[in-house]
C-alpha positions in Angstrom: 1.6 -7.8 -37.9 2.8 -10.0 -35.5 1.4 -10.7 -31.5 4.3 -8.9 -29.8 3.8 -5.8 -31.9 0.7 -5.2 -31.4 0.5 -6.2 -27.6 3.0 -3.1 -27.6 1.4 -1.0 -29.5 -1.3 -2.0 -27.7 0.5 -1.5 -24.3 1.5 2.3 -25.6 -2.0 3.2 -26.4 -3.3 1.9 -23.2 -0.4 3.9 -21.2 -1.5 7.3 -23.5 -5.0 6.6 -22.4 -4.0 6.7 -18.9 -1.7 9.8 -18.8 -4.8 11.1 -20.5 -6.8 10.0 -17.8 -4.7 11.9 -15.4 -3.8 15.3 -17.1 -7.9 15.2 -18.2 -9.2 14.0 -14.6 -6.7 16.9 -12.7 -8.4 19.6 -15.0 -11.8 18.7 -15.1 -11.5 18.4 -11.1 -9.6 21.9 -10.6 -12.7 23.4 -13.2 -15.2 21.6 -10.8 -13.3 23.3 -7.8 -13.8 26.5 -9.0 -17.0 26.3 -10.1 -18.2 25.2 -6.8 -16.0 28.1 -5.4 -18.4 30.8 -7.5 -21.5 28.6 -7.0 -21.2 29.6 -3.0 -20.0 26.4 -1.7 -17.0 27.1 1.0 -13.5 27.2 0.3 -13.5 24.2 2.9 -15.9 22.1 1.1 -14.8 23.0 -2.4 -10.7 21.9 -1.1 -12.8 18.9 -0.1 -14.6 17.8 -2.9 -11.1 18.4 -5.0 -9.2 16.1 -3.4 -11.9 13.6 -4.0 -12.4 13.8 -7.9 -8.8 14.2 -7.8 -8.3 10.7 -6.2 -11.1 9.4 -8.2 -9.3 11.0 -11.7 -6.1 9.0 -10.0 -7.5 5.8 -9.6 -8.7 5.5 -12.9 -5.6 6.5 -14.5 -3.3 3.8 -12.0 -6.4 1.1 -13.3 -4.9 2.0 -17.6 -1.1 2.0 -16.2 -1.3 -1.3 -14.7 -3.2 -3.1 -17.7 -0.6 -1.4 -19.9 2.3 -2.6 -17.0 0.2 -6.0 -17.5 0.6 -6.1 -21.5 4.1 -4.6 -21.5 5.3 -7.5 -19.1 3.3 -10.3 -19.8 2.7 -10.4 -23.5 5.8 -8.8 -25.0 8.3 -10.1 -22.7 7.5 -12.4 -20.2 10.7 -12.8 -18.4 10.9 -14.0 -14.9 12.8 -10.7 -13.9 10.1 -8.6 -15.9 7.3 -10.7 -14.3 9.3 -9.4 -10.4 9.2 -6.0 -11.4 5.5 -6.3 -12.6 4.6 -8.0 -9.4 6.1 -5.2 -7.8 4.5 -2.4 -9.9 1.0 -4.2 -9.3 2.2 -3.8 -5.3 2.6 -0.3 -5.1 -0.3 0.5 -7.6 -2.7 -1.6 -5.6 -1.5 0.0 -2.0 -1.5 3.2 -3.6 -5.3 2.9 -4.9 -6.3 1.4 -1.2 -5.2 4.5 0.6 -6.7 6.4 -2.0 -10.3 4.7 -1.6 -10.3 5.4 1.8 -9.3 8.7 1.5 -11.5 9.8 -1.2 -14.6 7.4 0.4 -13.8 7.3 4.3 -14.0 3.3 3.9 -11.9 0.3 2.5 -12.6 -1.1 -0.5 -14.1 -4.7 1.3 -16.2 -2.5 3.1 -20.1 -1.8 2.5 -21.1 2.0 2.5 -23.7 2.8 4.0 -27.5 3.0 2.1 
């Protein structure tokens, strides 16, 4: 088997993990939700706590895509137009996955929580 196959393959398995990541993370947070929901907590807190594990569930899955982006671009075919669009990609991902620490932890990622 040669390097650029299995960095794809490799790539594609990564990229599966993360859809899994996603699709797994959104159901096991909507379960959670309504768990809490019968449990007593409020329909405020519940809504609350959902959004949450469902940034959480979506910054784990953006963490797989960009390793796989990462593989696909730079192993298998590192072109300089492939390595723009990656640098792009990486962009977006990383804003993306700022705004969603400080909306699932009130705090930017630099910054020290509390203890």
């Amino acid at each position: 088997m040669k390097l650029d196959e299995f960095a794809t393959g490799a790539g594609h398995v990564v990229e599966l993990i993360g859809i899994c990541v996603l699709i797994g993370g959104a159901a096991v947070a909507t379960l959670a939700f309504f768990l809490r929901l019968l449990r007593g907590m409020t329909f405020r807190d519940c809504y609350h706590e959902l959004r949450a594990d469902l940034g959480r569930a979506i910054l784990l899955g953006l963490e797989f895509l960009v390793i796989a982006d990462i593989i696909g671009t730079v192993a298998v075919e590192p072109t300089l137009h492939n390595l723009g669009v990656l640098a792009v990609i990486v962009t977006i991902r990383t804003l993306l996955s700022f705004s969603l620490e400080l909306e699932v932890s009130g705090r930017w990622p630099w910054q020290r929580g509390t203890q």
